[in-house]
C-alpha positions in Angstrom: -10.6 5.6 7.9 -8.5 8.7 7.8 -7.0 8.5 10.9 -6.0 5.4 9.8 -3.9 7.2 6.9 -3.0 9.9 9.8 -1.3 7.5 11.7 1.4 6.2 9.0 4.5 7.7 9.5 7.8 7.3 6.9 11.4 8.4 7.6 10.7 12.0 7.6 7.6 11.3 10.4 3.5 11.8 9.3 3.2 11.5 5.7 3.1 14.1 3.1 -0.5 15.4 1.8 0.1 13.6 -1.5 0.9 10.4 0.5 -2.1 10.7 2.3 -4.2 11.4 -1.0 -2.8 8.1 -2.9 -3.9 6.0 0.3 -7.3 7.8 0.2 -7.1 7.0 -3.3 -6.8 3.3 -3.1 -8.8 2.6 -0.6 -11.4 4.9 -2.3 -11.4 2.7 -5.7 -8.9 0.0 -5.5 -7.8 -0.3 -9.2 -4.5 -1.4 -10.5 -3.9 1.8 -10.9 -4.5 3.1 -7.9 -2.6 -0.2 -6.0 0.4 0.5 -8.3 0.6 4.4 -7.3 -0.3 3.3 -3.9 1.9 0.0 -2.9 5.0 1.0 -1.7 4.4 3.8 0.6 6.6 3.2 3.7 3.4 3.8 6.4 4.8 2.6 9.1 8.6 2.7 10.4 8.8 1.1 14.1 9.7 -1.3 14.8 11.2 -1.6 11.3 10.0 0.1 7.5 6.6 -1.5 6.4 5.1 -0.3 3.4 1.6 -0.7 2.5 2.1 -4.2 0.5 4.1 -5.2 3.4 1.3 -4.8 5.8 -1.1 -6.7 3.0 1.0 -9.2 2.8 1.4 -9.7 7.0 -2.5 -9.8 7.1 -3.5 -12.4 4.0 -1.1 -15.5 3.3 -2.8 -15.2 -0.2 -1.3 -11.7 -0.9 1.0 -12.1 -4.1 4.8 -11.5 -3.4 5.1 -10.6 -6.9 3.6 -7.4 -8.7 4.0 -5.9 -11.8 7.0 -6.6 -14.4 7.8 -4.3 -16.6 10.2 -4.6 -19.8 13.0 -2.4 -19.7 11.3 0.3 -21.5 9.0 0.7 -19.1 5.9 -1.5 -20.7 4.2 -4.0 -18.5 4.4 -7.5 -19.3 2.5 -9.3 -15.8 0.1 -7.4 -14.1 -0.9 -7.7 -10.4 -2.2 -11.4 -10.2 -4.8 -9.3 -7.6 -4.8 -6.4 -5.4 -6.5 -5.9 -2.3 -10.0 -4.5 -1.3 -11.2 -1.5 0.6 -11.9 -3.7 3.8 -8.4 -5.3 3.6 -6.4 -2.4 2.8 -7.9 -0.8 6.3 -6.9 -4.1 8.2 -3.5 -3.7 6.4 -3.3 0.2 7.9 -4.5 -1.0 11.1 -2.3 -3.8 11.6 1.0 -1.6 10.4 -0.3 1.1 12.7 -0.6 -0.7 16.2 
């Protein structure tokens, strides 16, 4: 699975080491907190910017196109209706990485 993670690229080319720990992290123990500090890493950039809820969302038609709402002092008032799982956040990589 980690040369999954090495494969993502962003804007500045392969992604930082912290980058690479927060995907680790989520696919280690997918927990909203681990999803929320996870989701929108850009992993992929050609042929266009994909970040990793992009990819979940080009692999499952069920992937929720809305995530968390916070108030505007920062307190959350909807959480994910789901995240994803181990198994489908590696499809997600693959597919954004292929």
């Amino acid at each position: 699975m980690r040369h999954l993670i090495d494969k993502c690229r962003n804007m500045h080319g392969p992604l930082s080491e912290d980058l690479k720990a927060r995907l680790q992290a989520v696919i280690d123990n997918p927990t909203i907190e681990t999803w929320e500090d996870a989701h929108s890493i850009i992993i992929q950039t050609e042929p266009k910017e994909m970040t990793l809820w992009q990819a979940w969302i080009a692999i499952d038609s069920d992937a929720p196109d809305v995530g968390r709402r916070t108030d505007f002092r920062g307190n959350v008032i909807r959480e994910w209706e789901r995240i994803p799982s181990s198994f489908t956040l590696l499809r997600a990589l693959q597919f954004a990485t292929e």
